[in-house]
C-alpha positions as CSV (number, residue, x, y, z in Angstrom):
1,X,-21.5,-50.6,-4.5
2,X,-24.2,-50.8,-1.6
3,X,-27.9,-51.6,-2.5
4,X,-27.5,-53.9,-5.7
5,X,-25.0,-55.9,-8.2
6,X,-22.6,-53.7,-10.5
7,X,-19.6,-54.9,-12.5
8,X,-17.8,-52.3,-10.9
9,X,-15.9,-53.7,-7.3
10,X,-15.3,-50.7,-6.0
11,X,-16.3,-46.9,-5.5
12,X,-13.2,-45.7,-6.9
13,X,-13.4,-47.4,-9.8
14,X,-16.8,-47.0,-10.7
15,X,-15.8,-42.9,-10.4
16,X,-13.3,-43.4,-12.6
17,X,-15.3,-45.1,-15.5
18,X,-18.1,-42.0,-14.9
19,X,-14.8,-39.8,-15.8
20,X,-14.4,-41.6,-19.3
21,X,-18.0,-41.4,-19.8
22,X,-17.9,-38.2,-19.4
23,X,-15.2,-37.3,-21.7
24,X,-16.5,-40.1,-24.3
25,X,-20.0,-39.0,-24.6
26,X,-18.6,-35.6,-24.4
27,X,-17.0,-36.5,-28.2
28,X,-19.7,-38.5,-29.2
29,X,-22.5,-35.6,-29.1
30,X,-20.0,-32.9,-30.2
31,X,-19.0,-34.7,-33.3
32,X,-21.6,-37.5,-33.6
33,X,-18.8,-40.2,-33.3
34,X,-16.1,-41.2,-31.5
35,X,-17.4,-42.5,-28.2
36,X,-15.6,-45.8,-28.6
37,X,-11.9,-44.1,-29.4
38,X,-12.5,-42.9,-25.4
39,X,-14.6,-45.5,-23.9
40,X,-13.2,-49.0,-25.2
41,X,-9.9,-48.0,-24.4
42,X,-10.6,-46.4,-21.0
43,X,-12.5,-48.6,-19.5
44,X,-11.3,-51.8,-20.7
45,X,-8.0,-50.3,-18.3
46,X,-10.2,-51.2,-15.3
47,X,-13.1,-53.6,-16.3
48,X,-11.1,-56.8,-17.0
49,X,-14.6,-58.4,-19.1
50,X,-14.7,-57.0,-22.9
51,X,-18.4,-57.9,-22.7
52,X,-18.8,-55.5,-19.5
53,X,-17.5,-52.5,-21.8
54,X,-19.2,-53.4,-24.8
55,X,-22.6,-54.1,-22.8
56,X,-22.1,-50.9,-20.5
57,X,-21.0,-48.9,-23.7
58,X,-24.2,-49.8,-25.8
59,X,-26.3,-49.2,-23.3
60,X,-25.5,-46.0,-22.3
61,X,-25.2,-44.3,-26.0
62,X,-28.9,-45.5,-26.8
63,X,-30.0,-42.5,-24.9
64,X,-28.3,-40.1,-25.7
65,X,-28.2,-41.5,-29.6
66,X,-31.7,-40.9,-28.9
67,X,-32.0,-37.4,-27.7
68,X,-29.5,-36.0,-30.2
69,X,-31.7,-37.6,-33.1
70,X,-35.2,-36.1,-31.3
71,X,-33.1,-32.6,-31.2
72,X,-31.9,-33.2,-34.8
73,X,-35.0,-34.3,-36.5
74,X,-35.7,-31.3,-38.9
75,X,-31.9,-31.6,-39.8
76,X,-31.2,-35.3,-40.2
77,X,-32.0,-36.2,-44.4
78,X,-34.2,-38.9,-43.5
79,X,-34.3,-40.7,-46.8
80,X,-30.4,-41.4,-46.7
81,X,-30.5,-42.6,-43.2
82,X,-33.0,-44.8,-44.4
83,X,-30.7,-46.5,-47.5
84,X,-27.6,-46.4,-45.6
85,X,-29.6,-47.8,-42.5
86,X,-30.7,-50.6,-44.5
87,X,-27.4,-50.9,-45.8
88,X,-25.9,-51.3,-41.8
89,X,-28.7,-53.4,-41.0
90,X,-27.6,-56.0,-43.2
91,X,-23.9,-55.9,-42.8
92,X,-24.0,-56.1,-39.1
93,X,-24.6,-59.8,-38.6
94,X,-22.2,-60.8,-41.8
95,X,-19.7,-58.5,-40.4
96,X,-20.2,-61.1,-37.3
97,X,-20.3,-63.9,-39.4
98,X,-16.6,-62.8,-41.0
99,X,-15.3,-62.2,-37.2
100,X,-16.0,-65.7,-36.5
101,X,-14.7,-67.9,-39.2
102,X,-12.4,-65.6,-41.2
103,X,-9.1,-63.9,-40.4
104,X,-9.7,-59.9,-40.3
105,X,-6.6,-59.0,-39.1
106,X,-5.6,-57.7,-42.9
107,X,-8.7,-55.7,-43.5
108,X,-8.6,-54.3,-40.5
109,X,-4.3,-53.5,-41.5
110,X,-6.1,-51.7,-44.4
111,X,-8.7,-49.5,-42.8
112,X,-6.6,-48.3,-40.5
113,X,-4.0,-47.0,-43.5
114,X,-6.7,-45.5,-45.3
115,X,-8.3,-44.0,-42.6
116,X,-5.0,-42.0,-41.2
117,X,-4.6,-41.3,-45.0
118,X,-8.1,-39.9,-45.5
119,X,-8.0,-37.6,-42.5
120,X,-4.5,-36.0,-43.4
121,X,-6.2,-35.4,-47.1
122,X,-8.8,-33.9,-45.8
123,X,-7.1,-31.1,-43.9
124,X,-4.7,-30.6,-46.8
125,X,-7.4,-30.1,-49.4
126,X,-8.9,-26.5,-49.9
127,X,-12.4,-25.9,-47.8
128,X,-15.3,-25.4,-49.5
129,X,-15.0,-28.6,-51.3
130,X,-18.5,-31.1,-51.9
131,X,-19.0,-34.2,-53.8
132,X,-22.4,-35.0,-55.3
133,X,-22.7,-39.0,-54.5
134,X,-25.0,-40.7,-56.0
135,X,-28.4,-42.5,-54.2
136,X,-26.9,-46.1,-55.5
137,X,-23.7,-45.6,-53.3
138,X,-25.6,-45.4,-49.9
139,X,-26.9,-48.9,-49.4
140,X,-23.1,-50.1,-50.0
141,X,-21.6,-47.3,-47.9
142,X,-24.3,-48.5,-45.2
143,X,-23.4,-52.0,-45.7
144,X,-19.6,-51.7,-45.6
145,X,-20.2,-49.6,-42.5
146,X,-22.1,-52.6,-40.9
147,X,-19.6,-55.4,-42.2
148,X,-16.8,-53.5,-40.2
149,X,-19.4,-52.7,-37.5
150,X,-19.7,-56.9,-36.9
151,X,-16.6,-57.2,-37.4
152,X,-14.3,-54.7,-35.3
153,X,-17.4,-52.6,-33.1
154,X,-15.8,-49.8,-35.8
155,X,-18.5,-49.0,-38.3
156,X,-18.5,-45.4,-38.0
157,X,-15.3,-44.8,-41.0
158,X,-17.5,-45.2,-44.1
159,X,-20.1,-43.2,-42.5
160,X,-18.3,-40.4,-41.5
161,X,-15.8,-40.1,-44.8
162,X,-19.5,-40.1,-47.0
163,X,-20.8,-37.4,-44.8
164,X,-17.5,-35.6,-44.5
165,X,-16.9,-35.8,-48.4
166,X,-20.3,-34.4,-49.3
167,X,-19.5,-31.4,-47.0
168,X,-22.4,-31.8,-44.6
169,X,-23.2,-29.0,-42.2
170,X,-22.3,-29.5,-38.7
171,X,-26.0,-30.2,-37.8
172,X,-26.8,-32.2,-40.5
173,X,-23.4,-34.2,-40.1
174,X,-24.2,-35.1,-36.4
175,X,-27.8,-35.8,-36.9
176,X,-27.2,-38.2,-39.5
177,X,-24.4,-40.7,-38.1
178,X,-26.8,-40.2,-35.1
179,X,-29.4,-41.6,-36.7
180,X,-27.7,-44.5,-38.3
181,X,-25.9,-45.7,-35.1
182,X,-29.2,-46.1,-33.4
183,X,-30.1,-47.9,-36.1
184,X,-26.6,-50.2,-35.0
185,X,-27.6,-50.1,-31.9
186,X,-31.2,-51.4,-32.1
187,X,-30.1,-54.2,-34.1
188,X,-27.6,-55.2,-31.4
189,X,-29.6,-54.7,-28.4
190,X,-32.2,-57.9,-29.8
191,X,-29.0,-59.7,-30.1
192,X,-27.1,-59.0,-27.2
193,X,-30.6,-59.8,-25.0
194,X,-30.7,-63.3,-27.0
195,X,-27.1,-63.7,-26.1
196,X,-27.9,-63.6,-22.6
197,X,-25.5,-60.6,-22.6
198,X,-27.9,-58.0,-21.1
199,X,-27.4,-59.1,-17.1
200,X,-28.7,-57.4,-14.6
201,X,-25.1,-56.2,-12.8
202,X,-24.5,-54.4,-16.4
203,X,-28.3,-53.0,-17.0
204,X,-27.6,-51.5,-12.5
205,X,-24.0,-50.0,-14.2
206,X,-25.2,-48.4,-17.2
207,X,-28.1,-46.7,-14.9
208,X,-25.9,-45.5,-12.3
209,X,-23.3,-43.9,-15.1
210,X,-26.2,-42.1,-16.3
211,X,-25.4,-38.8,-14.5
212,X,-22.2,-39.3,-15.8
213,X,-23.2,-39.8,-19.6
214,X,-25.2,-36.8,-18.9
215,X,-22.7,-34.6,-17.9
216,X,-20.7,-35.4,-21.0
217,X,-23.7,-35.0,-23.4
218,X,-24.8,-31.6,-22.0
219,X,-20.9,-30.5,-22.3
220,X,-20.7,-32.1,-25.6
221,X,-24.0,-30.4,-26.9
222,X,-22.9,-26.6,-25.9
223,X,-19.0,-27.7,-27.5
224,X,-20.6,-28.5,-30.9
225,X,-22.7,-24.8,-30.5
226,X,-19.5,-23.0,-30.5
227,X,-17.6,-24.8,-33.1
228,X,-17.6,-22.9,-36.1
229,X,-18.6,-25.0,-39.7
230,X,-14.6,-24.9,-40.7
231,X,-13.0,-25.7,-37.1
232,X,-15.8,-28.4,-37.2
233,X,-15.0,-30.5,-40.1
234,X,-11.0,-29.8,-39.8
235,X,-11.6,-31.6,-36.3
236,X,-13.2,-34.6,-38.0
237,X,-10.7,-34.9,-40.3
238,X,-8.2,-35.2,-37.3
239,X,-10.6,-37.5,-35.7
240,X,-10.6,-39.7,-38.3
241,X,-6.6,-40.0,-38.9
242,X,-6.3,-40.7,-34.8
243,X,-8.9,-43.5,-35.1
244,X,-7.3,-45.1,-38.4
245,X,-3.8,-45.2,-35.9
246,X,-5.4,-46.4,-33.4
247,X,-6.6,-49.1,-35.7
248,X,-3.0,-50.0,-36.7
249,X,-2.0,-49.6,-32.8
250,X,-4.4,-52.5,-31.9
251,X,-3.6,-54.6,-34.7
């Protein structure tokens, strides 16, 4: 691409990773989550360097991770973000730690059966239903959710089976794992610059997919308007059995 360094090499490429954006942020601002399930896959089909789609991935949600938790504000329950925050905060870099001298393959064997189990559950089991978990559980939910984060780039599960089993509100459900995977993200952007992963080539990609992630977002934003509180939370529950498969697929 003409004018300065990309990791794309060609036009045609580069429109064809703004078409996964698209659809991935698309997902990500409907349901809150789910941007990876398109985006890793996708783009790693044409961008031979992992670090080019983790790098061009990170740096294109923090906007709109950003935007969707300005919109959400009066909705998001501030007070959990803040325990299971502190909860991901912490499991992040001993997630990372486990990646590099242990052997994850089995854990990540058993997330993937629980997850495809959880989502078929969830759609079997009668609507309406909530579960009153206590303040104590949040910090370990967070911290799970950061372990895997380090671990696999998966944190989302624990996050979105808490919220999901406590019968969140489609606003509230969205706002929340919003808000808590900015807080991922701004503890990897510190780490990723220190890394010397943040080049310039992936900082001139992310900006020119922009248009592209807005697209997505704006598409994504009027989807989650029109979904109705049942269709919304059956749709997670499908979401999260095709990312526990995926899970098993990749192992």
């Amino acid at each position: 691409m003409p004018g300065f360094e990309t990791i794309f090499s060609s036009w045609p490429q580069f429109l064809a990773a703004c078409a996964v954006l698209v659809v991935a942020e698309g997902i990500y601002v409907m349901f809150g989550f789910g941007s990876g399930l398109i985006a890793v896959g996708g783009l790693a089909m044409m961008l031979p360097d992992v670090r080019d789609v983790a790098v061009l991935l990170m740096l294109v949600n923090l906007p709109v991770e950003l935007s969707v938790v300005v919109a959400s504000r009066r909705t998001i329950e501030w007070r959990g973000v803040l325990w299971l925050g502190l909860g991901v905060a912490a499991g992040i870099p001993l997630g990372t730690a486990a990646l590099r001298y242990g052997e994850p393959t089995f854990i990540l064997t058993l997330l993937g059966a629980f997850l495809v189990a959880v989502g078929v559950a969830f759609l079997l089991l009668p609507e309406g239903r909530k579960v009153r978990i206590p303040v104590w559980a949040q910090p370990p939910t967070g911290l799970l959710s950061g372990v895997l984060s380090g671990m696999f780039s998966t944190g989302g599960p624990p996050l979105i089976f808490y919220y999901q089993l406590t019968g969140a509100e489609k606003g509230v459900f969205r706002g929340n794992l919003m808000a808590l995977f900015l807080v991922g993200t701004c503890v990897h952007v510190p780490s990723y610059l220190v890394g010397g992963l943040v080049t310039e080539p992936r900082v001139w990609s992310a900006l020119a997919c922009l248009p592209a992630v807005a697209i997505g977002a704006v598409l994504g934003h009027l989807a989650h308007i029109e979904l109705s509180e049942r269709t919304f939370r059956r749709l997670v529950s499908v979401l999260l059995a095709i990312i526990g498969g995926v899970l098993l697929i990749r192992r």
